[in-house]
N, C-alpha and C positions, 0 to 999 in steps of 0.2 A: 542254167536256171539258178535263180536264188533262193533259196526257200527256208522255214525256219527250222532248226538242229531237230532231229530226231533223238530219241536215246538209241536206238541202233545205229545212230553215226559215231557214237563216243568210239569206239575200237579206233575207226578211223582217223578221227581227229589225233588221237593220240599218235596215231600213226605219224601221220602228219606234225606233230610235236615234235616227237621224236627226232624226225629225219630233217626238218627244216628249221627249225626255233633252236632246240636244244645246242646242238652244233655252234652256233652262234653265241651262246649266251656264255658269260664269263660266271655267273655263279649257281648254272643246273648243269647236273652231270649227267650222261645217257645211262648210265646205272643205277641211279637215284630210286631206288625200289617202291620207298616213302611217295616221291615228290610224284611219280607216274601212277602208282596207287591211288592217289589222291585228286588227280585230273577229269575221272569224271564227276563228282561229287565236284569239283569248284564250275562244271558247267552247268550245276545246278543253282546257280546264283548268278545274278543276271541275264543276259540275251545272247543267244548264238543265232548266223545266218551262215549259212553252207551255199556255196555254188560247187552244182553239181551240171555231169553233161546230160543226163537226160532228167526225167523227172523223177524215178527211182535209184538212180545213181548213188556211187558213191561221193563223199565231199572231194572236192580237186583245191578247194579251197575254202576258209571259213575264217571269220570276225568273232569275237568273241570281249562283251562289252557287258557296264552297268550305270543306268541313271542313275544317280543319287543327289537329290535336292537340284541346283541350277550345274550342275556337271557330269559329263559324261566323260565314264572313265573305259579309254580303248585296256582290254584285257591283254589278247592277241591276237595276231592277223599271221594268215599261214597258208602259202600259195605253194601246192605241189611244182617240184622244181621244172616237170614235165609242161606245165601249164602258164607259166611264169609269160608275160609283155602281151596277156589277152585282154589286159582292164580288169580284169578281177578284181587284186589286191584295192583298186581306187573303185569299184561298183561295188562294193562290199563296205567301202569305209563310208562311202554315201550312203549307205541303207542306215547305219550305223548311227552317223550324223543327224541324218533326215532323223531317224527313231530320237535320239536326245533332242533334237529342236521338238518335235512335237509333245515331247512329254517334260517343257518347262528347261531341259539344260540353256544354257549362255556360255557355256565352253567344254570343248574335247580336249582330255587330258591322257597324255600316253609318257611309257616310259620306254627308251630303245638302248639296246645295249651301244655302251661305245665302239666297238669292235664292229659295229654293222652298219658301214659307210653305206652301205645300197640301202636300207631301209630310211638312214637318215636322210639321205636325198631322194626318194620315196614320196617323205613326210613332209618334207620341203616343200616340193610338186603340189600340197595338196593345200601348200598356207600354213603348217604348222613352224610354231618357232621354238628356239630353243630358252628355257626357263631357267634353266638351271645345268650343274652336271653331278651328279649325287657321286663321290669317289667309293663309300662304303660298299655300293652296291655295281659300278661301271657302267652304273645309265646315265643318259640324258633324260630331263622331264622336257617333253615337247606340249603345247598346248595351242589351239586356234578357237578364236570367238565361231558362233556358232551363232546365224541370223535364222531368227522366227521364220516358218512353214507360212507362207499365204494361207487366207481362212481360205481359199478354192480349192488349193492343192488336197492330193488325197492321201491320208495318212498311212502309210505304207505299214508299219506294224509287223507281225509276222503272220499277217494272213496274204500278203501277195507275191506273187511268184513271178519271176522274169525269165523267161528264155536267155541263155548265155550262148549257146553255139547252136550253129544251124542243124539242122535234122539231119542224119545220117542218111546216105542211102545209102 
């Protein structure tokens, strides 16, 4: 299910920072006292979407983004390693998407460490290209034009929820 961040998901996400992001990134440290202090208070600016497996679950995965004028900037995207090749990571970057095209973006802008071939080829998959490669910091800026929502289609927002795995028996 996708559905929009809760503040009792922040532990979580972090969690999921933690263990999947952080490892990856050439300039956050897993001890960074500061930088993890500080993660829920930056989910308090812009939009988070959590896919979880049932409807009170917890996140197995979550987007984390902000429109700003004609661009949408991807925050972070962070797929438990357990849940990893279900569509997540790419149904979550579509909510994402979908949100920036309806609220006026004309481009997704992300930045990914160098060091994270999977994620580059990820972003790839989805149309993003590479802009640039910033050395001070070990990212690449990736960015993809983003086409207007049809006036039919329904603005997804964070009021709707999708089923992501089938019901347990």
């Amino acid at each position: 299910m996708i559905r929009a961040r809760k503040p009792q998901d922040d532990s979580e996400l972090v969690r999921l920072i933690r263990s999947e992001l952080i490892p990856l990134s050439a300039t956050a440290r897993p001890l960074d006292a500061r930088m993890i202090r500080e993660l829920p208070h930056r989910f308090r600016w812009g939009t988070t979407y959590v896919a979880t497996r049932t409807k009170q679950g917890p996140p197995v995965a979550f987007v984390h983004f902000l429109a700003a004028g004609d661009e949408l900037l991807v925050d972070m995207l962070a797929t438990h390693s357990g849940h990893r090749g279900l569509g997540l990571g790419t149904l979550l970057m579509a909510y994402a998407e979908a949100y920036g095209s309806s609220n006026g973006c004309r481009v997704s802008r992300l930045y990914v460490d160098a060091s994270n071939g999977g994620a580059q080829r990820f972003y790839g998959k989805l149309g993003y290209g590479c802009i640039r490669y910033i050395p001070d910091w070990h990212v690449y800026e990736l960015a993809k034009p983003l086409q207007p929502l049809p006036q039919s289609a329904p603005i997804s927002g964070a009021r709707q929820e999708q089923e992501m795995f089938p019901a347990e028996r």
